[in-house]
N, C-alpha and C positions, 0 to 999 in steps of 0.2 A: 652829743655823743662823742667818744672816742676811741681810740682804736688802739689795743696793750696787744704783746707779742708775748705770749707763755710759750716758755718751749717751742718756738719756732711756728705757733699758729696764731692767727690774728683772729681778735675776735673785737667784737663792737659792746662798750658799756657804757650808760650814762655817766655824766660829770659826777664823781663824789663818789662814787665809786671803789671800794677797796681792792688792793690785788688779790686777797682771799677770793672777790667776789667774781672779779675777772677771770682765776682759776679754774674756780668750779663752773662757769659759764665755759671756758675751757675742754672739759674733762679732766681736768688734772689735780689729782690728789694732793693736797696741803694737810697732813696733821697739824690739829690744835686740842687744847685741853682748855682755857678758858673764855675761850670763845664759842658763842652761840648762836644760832638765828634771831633768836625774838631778844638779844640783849644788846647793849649798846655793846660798842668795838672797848676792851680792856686791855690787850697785851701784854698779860701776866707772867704768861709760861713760855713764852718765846720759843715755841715747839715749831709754829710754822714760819720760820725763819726761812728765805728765800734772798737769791742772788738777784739783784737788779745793775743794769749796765749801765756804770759812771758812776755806783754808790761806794763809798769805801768798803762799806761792811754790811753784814748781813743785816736784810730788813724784815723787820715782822710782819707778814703779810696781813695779818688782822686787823691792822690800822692806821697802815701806810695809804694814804690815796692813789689809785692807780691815776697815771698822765698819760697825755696824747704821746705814740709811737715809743713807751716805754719798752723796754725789753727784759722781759722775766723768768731766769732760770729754776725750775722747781726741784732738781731731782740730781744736782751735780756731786761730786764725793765733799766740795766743802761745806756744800749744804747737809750733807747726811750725815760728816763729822759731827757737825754742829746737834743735829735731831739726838744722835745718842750720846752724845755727851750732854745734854736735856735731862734725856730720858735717864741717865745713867744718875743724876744727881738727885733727881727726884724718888727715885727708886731710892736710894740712900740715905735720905734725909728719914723718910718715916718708917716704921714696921708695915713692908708691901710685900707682907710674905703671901703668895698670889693663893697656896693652896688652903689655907684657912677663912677666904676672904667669903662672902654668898656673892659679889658683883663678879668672880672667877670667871674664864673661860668662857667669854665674847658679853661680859655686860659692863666689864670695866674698861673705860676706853683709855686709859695708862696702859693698860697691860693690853690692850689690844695695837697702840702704836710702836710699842714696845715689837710685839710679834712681826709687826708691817716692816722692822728694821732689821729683821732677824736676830733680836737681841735673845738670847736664852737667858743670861747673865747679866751683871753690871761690874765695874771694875773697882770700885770704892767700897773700903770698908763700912758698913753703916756704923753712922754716931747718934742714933737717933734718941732722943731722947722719951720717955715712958709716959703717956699720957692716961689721963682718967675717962672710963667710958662715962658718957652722962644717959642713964638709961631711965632715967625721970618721965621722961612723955609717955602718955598711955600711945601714941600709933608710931612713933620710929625713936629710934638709936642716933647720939649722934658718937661717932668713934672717930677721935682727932688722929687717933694715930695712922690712919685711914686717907688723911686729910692732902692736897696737894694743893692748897692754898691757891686756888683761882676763885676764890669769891664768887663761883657760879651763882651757890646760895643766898649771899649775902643781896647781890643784885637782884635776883627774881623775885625776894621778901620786900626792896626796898622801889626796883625801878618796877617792877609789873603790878604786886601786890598792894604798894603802900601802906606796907606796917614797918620795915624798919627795925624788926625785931632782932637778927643778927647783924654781925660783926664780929673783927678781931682785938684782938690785946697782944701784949709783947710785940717783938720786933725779932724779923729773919726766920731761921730754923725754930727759934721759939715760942713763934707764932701759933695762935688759940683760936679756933672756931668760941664765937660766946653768944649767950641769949642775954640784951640788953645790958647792966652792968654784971655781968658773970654774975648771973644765979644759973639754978638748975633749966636745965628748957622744959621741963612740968611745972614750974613754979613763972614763967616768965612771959611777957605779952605775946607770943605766938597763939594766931588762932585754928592753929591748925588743920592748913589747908591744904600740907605737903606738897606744894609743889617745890619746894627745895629737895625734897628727896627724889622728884622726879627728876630736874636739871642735874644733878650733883652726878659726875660724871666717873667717881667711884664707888667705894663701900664706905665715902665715911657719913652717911647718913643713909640707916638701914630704916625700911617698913619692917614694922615688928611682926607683920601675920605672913608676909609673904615670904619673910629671909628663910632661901634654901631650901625653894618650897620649887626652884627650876631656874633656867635662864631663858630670858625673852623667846629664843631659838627652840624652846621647849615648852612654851604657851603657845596656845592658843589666842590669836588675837580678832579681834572683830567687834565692829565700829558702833556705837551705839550712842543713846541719846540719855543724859541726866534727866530723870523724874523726878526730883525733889525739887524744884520750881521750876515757873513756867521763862526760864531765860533762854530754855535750849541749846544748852553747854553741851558742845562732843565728846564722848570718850570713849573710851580705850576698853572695852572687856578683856580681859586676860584669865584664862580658864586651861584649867589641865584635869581629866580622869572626870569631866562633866562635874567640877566645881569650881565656883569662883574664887581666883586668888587673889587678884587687886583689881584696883580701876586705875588709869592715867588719863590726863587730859589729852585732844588731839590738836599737836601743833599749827594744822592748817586751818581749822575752825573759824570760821567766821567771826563768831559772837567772843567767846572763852579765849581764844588765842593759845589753846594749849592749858588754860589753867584748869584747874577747879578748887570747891568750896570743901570746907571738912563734910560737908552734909554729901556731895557729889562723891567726895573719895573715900570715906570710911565708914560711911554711915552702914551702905548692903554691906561691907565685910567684917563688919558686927553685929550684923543680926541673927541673933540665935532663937529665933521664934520659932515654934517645935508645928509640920506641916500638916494641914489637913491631907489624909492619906489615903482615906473613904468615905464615899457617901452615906450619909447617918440621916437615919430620921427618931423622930422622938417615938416610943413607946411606954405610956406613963411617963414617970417623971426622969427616965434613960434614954439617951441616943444610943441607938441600935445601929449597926451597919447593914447596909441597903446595897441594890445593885443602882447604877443611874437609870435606868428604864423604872424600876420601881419607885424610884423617887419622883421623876418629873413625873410620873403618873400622879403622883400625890399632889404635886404644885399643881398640876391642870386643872384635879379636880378641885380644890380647895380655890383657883383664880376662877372658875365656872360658877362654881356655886355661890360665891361669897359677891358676887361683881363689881363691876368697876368703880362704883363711889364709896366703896369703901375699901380701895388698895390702894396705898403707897408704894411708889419704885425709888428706889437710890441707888446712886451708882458712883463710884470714886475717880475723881479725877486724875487719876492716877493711870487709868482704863484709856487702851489707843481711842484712835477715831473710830475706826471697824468696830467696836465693841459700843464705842455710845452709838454708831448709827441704828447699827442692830435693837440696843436697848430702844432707842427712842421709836424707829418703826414699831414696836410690839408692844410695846406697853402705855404707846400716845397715840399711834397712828390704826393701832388694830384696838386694844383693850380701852382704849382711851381713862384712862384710870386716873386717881382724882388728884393723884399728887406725883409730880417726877421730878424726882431731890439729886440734887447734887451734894457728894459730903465734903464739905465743903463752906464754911462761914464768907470765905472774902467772894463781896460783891463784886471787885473790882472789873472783871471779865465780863459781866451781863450786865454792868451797867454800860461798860464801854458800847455793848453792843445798843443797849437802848439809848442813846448820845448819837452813836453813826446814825440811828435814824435820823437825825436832826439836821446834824452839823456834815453827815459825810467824813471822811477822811478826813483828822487832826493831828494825828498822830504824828511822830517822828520814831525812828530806827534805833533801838537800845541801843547802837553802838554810839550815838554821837555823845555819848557820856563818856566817852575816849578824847574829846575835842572839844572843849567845851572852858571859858572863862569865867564863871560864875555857876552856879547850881545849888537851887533849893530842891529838898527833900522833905514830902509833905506827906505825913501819914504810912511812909513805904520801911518798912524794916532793911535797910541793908549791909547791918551785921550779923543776922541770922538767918535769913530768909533768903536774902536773895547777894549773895555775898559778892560775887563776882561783878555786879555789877557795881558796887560798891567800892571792888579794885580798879575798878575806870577812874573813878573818881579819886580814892585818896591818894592814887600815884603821881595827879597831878598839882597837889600840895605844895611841893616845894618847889613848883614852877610858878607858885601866885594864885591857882585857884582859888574864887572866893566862893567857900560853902555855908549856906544854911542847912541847918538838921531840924527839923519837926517830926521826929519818926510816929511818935501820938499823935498831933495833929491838934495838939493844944494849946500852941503860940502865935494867934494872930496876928501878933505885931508882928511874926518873925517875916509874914506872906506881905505884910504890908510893907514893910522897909525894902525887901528884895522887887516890889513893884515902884517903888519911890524910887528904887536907886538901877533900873533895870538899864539906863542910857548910856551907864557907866559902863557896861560890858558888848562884847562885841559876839559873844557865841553862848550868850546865857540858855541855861534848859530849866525844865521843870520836872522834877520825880516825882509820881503820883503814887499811892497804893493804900491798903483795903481798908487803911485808921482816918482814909479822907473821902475815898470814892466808894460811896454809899448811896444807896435811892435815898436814905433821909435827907442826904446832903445833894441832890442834882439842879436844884434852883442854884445853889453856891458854884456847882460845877460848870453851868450854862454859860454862868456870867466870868467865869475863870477861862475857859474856851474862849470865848468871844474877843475877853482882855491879852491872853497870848497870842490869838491870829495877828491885833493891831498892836503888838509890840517888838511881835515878830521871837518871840519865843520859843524855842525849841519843845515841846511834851513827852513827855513818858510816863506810859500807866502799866506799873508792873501787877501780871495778871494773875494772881494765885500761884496754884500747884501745877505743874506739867501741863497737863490738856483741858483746862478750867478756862482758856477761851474758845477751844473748840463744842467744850460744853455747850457754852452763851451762847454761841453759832447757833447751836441744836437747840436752841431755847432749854435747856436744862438750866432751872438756877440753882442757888444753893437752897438746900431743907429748911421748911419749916416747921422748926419743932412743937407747935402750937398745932397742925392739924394732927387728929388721930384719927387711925383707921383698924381695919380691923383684921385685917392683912398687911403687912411687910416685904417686899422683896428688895433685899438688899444686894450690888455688886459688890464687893467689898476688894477683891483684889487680894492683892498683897498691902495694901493701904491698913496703919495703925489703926488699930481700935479708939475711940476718944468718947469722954463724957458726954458731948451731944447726940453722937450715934448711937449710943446705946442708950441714951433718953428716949432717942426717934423710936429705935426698934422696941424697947418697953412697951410702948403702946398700946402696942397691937397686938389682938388675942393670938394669931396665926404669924410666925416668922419663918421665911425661907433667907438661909445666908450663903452665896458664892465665894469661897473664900478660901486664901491659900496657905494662910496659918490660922491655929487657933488660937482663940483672945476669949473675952465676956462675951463676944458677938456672936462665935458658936455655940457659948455655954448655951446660952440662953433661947435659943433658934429651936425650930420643932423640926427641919429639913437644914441639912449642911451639904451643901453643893463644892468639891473640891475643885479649885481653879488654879490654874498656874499662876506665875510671879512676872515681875519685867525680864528676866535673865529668857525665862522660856515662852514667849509668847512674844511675837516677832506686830508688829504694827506702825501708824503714823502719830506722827505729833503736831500740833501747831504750836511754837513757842508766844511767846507775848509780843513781838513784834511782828507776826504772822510769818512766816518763816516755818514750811512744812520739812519733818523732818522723819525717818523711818528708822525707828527700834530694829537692829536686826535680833534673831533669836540667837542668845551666846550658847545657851543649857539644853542637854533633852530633857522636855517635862515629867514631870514623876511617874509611875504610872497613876491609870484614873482620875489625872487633873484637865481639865478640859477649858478651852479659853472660850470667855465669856462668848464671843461668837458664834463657838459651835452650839454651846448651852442654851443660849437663847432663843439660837434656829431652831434645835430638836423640841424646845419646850414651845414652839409656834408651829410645829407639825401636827400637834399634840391638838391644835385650833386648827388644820386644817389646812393653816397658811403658808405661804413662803414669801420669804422676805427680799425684797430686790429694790431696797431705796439705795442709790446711790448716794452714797459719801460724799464724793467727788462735788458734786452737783449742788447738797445742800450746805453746803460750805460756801460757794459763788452764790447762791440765793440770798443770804441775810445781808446788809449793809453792814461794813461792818469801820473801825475807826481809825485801822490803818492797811495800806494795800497790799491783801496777801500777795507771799510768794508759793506759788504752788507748782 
């Protein structure tokens, strides 16, 4: 440790240490522009320029290392000369005309440092020269003229993301934001996972649904958890007048680091799926509207009469813990009913769980695909599916990682060479997922366990959709579309309609659907139960590496939507019962194949 003097206070920071970092350990305010937490130290904008004593000239705090008994002025007049004379060139270089910009008025942090100097003005004429909007991408804008050349974007594409997709062209004031060799950015290897638009610390890379729709200071923000798989990425809900306007990732987040995938950040904010609004029941070959007391009067009788071996339950993995608990006491533990489906095809989650019988704890922590010198990927999608984790890995590309890809799970050699060659590496892992970890395949899995405990291998089994291990927990597997029965109850959620689900629910003479938009799954339903979405129905998660996490509620629910919990209670009063299985409790009951965190 050592000991830096800011402004006349001493404060203690480790060896390596920047004066930035000893500042703000400080309390003392350093403006920067290309500088960020989660990116390596750049030095671009030389905005946090600072006096150090015995240096000729001013140093940039962002990447200077602070020394034992240094002495550091932050806030003297030649350091503030320096800040608006910065501020003053950058302002003149591009078109920062502040009141047509949507990042205006505390989201732009140029124009926010600018105000911290009391600048109203700048003293140079602009020369700037006219640049072309590229408005090619369906989810953001990029606007160079906007631009203030700190590579923010460039680095969070190449050092967190590992794609590499931007960069510049020309030289100085001529300088080009570009996607790969200047094509359009809709035409170019972005996969669009916007987190350049989040880092970009002005207006020149716009989100196309939110631009001008508010400034942060005028959302609503509250903390929530990605349902589009089960990695347990944080983020950002951002909501004004009870609708959702964007998502961001949360930079303290354990797992994500702040990031997300195109599926995490744009997916809910283009969904136009039109809402279940009232509850319907069939009359002849019409849905009728119904009261909810009228309706679950109907499922009671229709689950009474028809009994247990011949109803199916499903329910979407999409659904908190609260809601499978519910479901699984009432339709396993009370109705005992003949089938209880998860929608859902990957095994990957229930088998983990049938394996911890075995083997106990094998697992390793989705994060150590952050640190890691070799890694095969066997059967697990992660360009689509599970993408962030995916950024663990291809950032560390140009550090020498050596990767295999079998995302099918149809190149044996490829498992065989990275086991012939595993000596060679000092922090090898192994990606699992749902094209490898199969009940057909668990005699292959046994002996894959066995072979990485003595090789010392690292594992990861990435487990479905959102709460598809909590499922397995509950013993819910996924559906069998081969039993029919002669009753349906499906959860559906806010969870896509898909060709096997509506296979399952064909089935069966009688279908009840819970669900929060319409699809083929309500067409075809003889009761439609309106339920709320993620945005309004507040609950827990367990991600794939056990790691419990809590949806908070961002939206008020519609009216007449009801989350699956209360629906499933009222429709168990309906038998008499009430429901009091602890959550809690049957989550520490199953063995399971790596050590919750709860």
């Amino acid at each position: 440790m050592i000991n830096v003097n800011i402004n006349g206070q001493i404060v203690e920071v480790e060896n390596g240490a920047t004066i930035l970092d000893a500042a703000k350990k400080a309390g003392a305010n350093i403006p920067s522009l290309c500088h960020h937490p989660k990116l390596h130290p750049y030095g671009a904008c030389r905005l946090c320029l600072v006096e150090v004593q015995g240096a000729r000239t001013l140093v940039p705090s962002c990447t200077a290392p602070a020394s034992d008994n240094m002495v550091v002025l932050t806030d003297t007049p030649r350091v503030k000369q320096a800040r608006k004379f910065v501020l003053s060139m950058l302002f003149s270089e591009r078109n920062h005309f502040c009141m047509y910009c949507q990042a205006t008025d505390g989201d732009c942090e140029l124009q926010n440092a600018a105000y911290a100097e009391d600048m109203t003005n700048w003293p140079f004429t602009p020369l700037y020269l006219p640049f072309a909007i590229d408005a090619s991408h369906p989810d953001f804008i990029l606007e160079n003229n906007r631009c203030i050349l700190c590579r923010r974007c460039v680095r969070v594409c190449g050092e967190l993301v590992g794609n590499f997709t931007l960069g510049f062209e020309e030289r100085g004031s001529a300088s080009l934001l570009v996607a790969d060799n200047s094509i359009p950015l809709g035409e170019s290897t972005c996969i669009s996972c916007g987190n350049c638009v989040q880092f970009c610390p002005t207006g020149a890379l716009i989100d196309r649904r939110s631009a001008y729709q508010g400034r942060q200071t005028d959302l609503t923000h509250t903390e929530s958890i990605c349902l589009d798989c089960a990695l347990g990425c944080v983020r950002v809900v951002l909501t004004r007048d009870n609708r959702l306007v964007r998502l961001e990732g949360l930079l303290d987040a354990e797992v994500n680091q702040g990031l997300l995938c195109g599926l995490g950040r744009y997916s809910p904010v283009k969904d136009q799926r039109k809402r279940v609004t009232t509850t319907m029941i069939r009359r002849g070959s019409q849905l009728v509207p119904a009261n909810w007391e009228e309706a679950l009067d109907v499922v009671a009788t229709q689950l009474k009469t028809i009994g247990s071996d011949e109803i199916s339950a499903y329910i979407s993995p999409r659904q908190s813990i609260e809601a499978l608990n519910a479901f699984v006491e009432f339709f396993r533990d009370h109705l005992q009913v003949r089938q209880l489906g998860l929608l859902n095809k990957d095994e990957t989650a229930s088998v983990s769980v049938r394996l911890a019988e075995e083997f106990g704890v094998f697992e390793s922590d989705v994060t150590v695909l952050s640190d890691c010198d070799a890694a095969l990927v066997l059967g697990a999608d992660l360009t689509d599916k599970h993408q962030v984790a995916g950024f663990m890995l291809k950032r560390q590309l140009p550090g020498g990682l050596k990767l295999f890809s079998d995302p099918d799970a149809t190149k044996p050699e490829m498992l065989e060479e990275f086991k012939n060659r595993v000596n060679e590496w000092q922090t090898p892992v192994m990606v699992l997922g749902e094209n490898f970890v199969k009940r057909s395949n668990l005699a292959t899995l046994r002996e894959l366990i066995d072979w990485v405990d003595g090789a010392h291998v690292r594992l990861v089994l990435l487990k479905g959709e959102a709460n598809a291990y909590a499922a397995a927990i509950n013993g819910i597997l996924p559906s069998d579309p081969s039993i029919s029965t002669k009753l349906a109850y499906m959860v559906v959620g806010d969870h896509y309609a898909n060709s096997n689900n509506i296979a399952s629910l064909q089935q069966s003479d009688f279908k009840i659907v819970q669900a929060a938009y319409q699809s083929e799954l309500t067409d075809i339903a003889d009761v439609v139960l309106p339920a709320m979405n993620w945005l309004e129905e507040e609950g827990h998660y367990l991600s794939t590496d056990g790691k419990l996490n809590l949806n908070h509620q961002a939206l008020q629910p519609i009216e007449l939507a009801k989350s699956t919990v209360e629906s499933v209670t009222r429709l168990a009063t309906k038998f008499g019962l009430t429901l009091t299985r602890n959550w809690m409790s049957a989550l520490t009951d199953q063995p399971t194949s790596i050590t919750l965190s709860l």
